[in-house]
C-alpha positions as CSV (number, residue, x, y, z in Angstrom):
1,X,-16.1,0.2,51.7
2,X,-13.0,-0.7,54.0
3,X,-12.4,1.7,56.9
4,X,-9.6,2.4,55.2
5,X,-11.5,4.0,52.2
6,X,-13.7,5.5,54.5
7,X,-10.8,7.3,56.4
8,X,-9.2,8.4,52.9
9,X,-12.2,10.1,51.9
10,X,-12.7,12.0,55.3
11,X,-9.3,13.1,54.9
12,X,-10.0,14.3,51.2
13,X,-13.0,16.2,52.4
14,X,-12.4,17.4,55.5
15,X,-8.4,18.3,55.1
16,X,-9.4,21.1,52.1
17,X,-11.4,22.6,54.4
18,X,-9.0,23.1,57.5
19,X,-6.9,24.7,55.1
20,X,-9.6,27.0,54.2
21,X,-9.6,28.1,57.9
22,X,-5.8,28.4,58.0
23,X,-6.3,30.6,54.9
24,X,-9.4,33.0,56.3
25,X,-6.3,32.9,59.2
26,X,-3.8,34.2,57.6
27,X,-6.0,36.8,55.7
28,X,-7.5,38.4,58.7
29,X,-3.4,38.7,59.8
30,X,-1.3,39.5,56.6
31,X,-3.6,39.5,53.9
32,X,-2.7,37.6,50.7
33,X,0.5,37.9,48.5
34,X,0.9,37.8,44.9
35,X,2.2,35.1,44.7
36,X,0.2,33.0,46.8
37,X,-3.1,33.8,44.6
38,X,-0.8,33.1,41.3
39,X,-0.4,29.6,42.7
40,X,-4.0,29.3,43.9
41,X,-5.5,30.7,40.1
42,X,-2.6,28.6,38.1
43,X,-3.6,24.8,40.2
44,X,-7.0,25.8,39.9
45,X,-7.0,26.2,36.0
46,X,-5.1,22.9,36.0
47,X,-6.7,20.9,38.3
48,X,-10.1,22.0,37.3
49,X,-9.6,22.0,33.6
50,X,-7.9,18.3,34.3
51,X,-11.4,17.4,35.0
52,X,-12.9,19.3,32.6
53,X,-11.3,18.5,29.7
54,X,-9.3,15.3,30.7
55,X,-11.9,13.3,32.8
56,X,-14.8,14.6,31.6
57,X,-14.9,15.3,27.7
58,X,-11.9,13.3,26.4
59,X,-12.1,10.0,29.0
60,X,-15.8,10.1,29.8
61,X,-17.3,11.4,26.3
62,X,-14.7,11.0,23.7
63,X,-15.7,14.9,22.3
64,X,-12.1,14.7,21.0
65,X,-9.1,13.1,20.4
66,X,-5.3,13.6,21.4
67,X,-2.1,12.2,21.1
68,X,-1.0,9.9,23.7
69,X,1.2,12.1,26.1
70,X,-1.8,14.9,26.0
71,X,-4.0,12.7,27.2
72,X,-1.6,11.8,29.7
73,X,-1.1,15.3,30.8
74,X,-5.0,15.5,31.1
75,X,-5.3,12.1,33.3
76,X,-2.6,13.4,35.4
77,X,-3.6,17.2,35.8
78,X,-7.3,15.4,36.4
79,X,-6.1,13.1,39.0
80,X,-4.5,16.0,40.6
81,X,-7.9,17.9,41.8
82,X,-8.3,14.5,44.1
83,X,-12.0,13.8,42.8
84,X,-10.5,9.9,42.6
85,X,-8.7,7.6,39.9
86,X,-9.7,8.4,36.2
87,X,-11.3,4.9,35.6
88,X,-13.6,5.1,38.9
89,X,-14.6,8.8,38.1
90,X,-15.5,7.6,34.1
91,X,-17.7,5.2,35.3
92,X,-19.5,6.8,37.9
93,X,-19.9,9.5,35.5
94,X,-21.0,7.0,32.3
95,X,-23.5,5.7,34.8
96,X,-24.9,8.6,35.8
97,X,-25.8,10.0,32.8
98,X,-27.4,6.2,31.6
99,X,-29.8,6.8,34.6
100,X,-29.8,10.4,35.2
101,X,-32.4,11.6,38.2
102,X,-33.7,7.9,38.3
103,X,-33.2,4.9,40.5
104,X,-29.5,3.9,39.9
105,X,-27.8,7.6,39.4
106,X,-25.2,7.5,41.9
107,X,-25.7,11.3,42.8
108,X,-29.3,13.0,42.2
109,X,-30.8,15.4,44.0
110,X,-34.3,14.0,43.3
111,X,-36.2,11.1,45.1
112,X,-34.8,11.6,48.4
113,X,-38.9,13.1,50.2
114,X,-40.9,16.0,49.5
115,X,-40.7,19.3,51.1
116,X,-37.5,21.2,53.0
117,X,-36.4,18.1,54.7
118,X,-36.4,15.8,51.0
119,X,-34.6,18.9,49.2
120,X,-32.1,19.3,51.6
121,X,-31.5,15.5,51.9
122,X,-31.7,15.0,48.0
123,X,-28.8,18.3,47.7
124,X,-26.6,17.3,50.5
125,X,-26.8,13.5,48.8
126,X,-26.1,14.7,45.2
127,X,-23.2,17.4,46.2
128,X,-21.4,14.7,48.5
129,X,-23.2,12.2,50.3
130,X,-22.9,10.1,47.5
131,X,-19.5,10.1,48.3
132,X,-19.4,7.8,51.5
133,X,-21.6,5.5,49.8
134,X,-20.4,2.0,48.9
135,X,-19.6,2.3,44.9
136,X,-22.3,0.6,43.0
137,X,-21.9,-2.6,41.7
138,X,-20.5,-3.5,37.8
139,X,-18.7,-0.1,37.0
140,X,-16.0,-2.3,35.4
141,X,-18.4,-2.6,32.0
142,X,-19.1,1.0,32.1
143,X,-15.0,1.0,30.7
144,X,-14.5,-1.6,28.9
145,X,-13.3,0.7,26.1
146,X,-10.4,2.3,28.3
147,X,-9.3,-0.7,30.5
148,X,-6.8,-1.4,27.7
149,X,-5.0,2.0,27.2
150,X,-1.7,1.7,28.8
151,X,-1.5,5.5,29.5
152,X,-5.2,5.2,31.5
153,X,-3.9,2.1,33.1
154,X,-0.9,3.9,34.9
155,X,-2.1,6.6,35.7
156,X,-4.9,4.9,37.4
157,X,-2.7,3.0,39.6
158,X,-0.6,5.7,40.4
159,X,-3.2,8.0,41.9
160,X,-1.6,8.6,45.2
161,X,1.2,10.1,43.9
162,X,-0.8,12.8,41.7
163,X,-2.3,13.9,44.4
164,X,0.9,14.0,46.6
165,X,2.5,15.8,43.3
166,X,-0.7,18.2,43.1
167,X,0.2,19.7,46.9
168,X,3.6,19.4,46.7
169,X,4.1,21.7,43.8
170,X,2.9,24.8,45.0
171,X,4.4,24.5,48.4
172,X,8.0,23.8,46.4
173,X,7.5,26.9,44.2
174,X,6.2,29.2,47.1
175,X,9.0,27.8,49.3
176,X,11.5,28.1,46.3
177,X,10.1,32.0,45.1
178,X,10.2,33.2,48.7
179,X,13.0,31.3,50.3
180,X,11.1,30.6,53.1
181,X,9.3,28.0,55.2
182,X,6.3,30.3,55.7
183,X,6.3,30.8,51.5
184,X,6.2,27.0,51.3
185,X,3.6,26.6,54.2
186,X,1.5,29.3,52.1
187,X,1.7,27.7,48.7
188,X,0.5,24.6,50.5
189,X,-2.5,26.2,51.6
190,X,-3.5,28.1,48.7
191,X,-2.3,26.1,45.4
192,X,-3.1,22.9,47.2
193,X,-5.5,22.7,50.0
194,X,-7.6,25.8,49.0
195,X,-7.3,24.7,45.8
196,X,-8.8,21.7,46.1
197,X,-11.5,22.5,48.5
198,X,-12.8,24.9,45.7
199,X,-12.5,22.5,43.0
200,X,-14.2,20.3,45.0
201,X,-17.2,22.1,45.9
202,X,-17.2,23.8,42.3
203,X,-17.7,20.6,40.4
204,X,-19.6,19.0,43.4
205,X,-22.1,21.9,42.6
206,X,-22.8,20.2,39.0
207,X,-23.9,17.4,40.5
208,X,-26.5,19.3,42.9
209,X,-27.0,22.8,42.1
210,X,-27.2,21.7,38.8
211,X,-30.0,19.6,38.5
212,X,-31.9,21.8,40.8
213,X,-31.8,25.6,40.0
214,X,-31.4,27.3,36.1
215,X,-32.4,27.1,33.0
216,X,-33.5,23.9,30.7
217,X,-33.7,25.3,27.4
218,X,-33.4,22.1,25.7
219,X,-35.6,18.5,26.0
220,X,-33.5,15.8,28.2
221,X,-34.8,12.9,30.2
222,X,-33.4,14.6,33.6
223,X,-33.4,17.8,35.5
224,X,-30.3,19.1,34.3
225,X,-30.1,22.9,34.2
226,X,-27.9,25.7,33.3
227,X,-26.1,27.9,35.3
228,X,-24.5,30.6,35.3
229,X,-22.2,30.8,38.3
230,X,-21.1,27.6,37.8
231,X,-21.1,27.7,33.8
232,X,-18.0,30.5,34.4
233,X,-16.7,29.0,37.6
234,X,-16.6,25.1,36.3
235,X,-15.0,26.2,33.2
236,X,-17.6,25.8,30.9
237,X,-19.2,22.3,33.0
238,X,-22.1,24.3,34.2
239,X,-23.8,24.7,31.1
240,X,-25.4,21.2,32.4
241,X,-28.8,21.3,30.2
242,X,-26.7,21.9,26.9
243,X,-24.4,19.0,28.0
244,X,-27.1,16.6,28.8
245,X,-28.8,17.0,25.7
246,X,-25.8,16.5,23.9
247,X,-23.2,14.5,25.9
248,X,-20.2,13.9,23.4
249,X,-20.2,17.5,22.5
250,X,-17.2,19.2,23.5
251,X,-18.6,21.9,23.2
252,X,-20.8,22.9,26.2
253,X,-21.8,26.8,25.9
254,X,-23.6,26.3,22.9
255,X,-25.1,30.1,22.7
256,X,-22.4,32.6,22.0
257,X,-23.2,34.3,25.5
258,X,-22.4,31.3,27.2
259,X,-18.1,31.1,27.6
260,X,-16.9,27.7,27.7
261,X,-13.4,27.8,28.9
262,X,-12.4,23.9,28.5
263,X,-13.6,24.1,24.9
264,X,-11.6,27.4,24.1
265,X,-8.6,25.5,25.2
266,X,-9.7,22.4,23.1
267,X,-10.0,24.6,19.8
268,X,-6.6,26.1,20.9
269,X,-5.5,22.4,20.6
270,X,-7.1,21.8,17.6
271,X,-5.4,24.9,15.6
272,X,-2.3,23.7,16.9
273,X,-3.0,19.9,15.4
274,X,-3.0,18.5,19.4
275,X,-6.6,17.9,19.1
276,X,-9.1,16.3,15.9
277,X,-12.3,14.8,15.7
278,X,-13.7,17.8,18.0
279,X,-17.1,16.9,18.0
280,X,-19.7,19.8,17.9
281,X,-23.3,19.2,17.1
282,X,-25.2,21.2,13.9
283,X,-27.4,23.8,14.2
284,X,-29.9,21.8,12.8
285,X,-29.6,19.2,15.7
286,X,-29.3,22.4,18.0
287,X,-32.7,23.4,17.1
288,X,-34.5,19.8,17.0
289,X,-33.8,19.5,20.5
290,X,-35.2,22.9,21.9
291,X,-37.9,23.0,24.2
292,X,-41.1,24.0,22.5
293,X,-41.4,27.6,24.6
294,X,-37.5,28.6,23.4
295,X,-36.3,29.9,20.0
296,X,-33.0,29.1,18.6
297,X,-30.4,31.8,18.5
């Protein structure tokens, strides 16, 4: 990794989190405006369901299909929550799950000692250690299958600028609504750097908390788990047993207590014909795959 790369990804970590202070700031001395949690709550839902539903299930795990400038939106609204271009993060991702809490995951928690000391390395390496770390070798063959779409392609390349576009557009509209410089400055903090900081952390958390602490309801090769903070908070991601036992799903809360907010919004886009070949797996294939101590329903 170039210091270059190195300094990029310090920047992408560490800025989020100075505009967390500057927002605990500005709460302790004028609170928090309408607006400026509208902007936070709308990027959020965006940025997060980019990921979700654009980087995750449609790019990584084909669990539907869209029409072209959809899947644009999602590449771009995915590229916005800074995580890193849409080919690197589908790779990544493809390998993890081919070597999930063995040797060559990128990010388990597992493996790294016993005791305090191994936990803590193994969570602090899964949530973003991993990050610093020299990419592993070959992802390229991990997306052979997307290398070719044109839409992928250029929105790959052009990853700086979704990012730039991401924090921009909440300082424009604060700055815009309020006709201020302060309403700009505050939309920059809370739609963009706040923003991303939770995003981070939030999806971060699947890859640690994740694979620690929950529920494993159904038989996987891997310590996946469900939880329920980050089942409502990752829109749906952090039902991480039910995914891992059936990764193409789109569907992720497969019990009808568990909410799945990506895959509401992919049914929405299936009853408006924006979305086919959602794939959702039986009840039958449900049930084979339950650990012998749970019951289906």
């Amino acid at each position: 990794m170039s210091r270059s790369q190195r300094v990029g990804l310090m920047v992408a970590v560490l800025l989020p989190l100075i505009g967390l202070g500057a927002a605990i700031g500005f709460l302790w001395g004028r609170g928090i405006t309408w607006l400026e949690l509208i902007l936070f709550v709308a990027m959020y839902v965006i940025t997060a369901g980019g990921i979700t539903i654009g980087y995750h299930r449609l790019f990584t795990h084909s669990s539907f299909e869209t029409p072209r400038f959809i899947r644009a939106i999602f590449a771009i609204a995915g590229s916005m929550a800074v995580q890193g271009p849409l080919l690197t993060w589908v790779a990544v991702h493809r390998k993890h799950h081919q070597h999930s809490d063995h040797d060559e995951d990128p990010h388990s928690p597992h493996a790294h000692g016993g005791g305090i000391i191994g936990m803590l390395k193994g969570m602090w390496h899964a949530h973003v250690g991993w990050i610093f770390e020299p990419k592993p070798q070959g992802l390229a063959r991990y997306v052979k299958d997307l290398i070719d779409d044109r839409v992928v392609l250029v929105v790959d390349k052009l990853f700086p600028l979704w990012v730039a576009l991401g924090l921009a557009v909440p300082a424009v509209i604060g700055g815009l609504i309020t006709m201020t410089w302060t309403g700009a400055l505050l939309g920059f903090i809370w739609g963009g750097l706040v923003r991303v900081f939770m995003v981070h952390h939030v999806t971060w958390s699947i890859n640690s908390v994740c694979h620690v602490w929950g529920t494993r309801p159904f038989k996987s090769h891997d310590h996946s788990t469900n939880n329920l903070v980050f089942g409502m908070l990752a829109l749906g991601e952090g039902w991480h047993n039910n995914h891992h036992a059936f990764p193409t799903s789109a569907k992720h809360g497969l019990r009808w207590y568990q909410f799945d907010a990506s895959y509401v919004f992919i049914r929405c886009l299936s009853l408006l014909r924006l979305a086919s070949n959602v794939r959702v797996p039986s009840k039958e294939r449900i049930a084979s795959k339950l650990q012998e101590s749970c019951s289906p329903g």
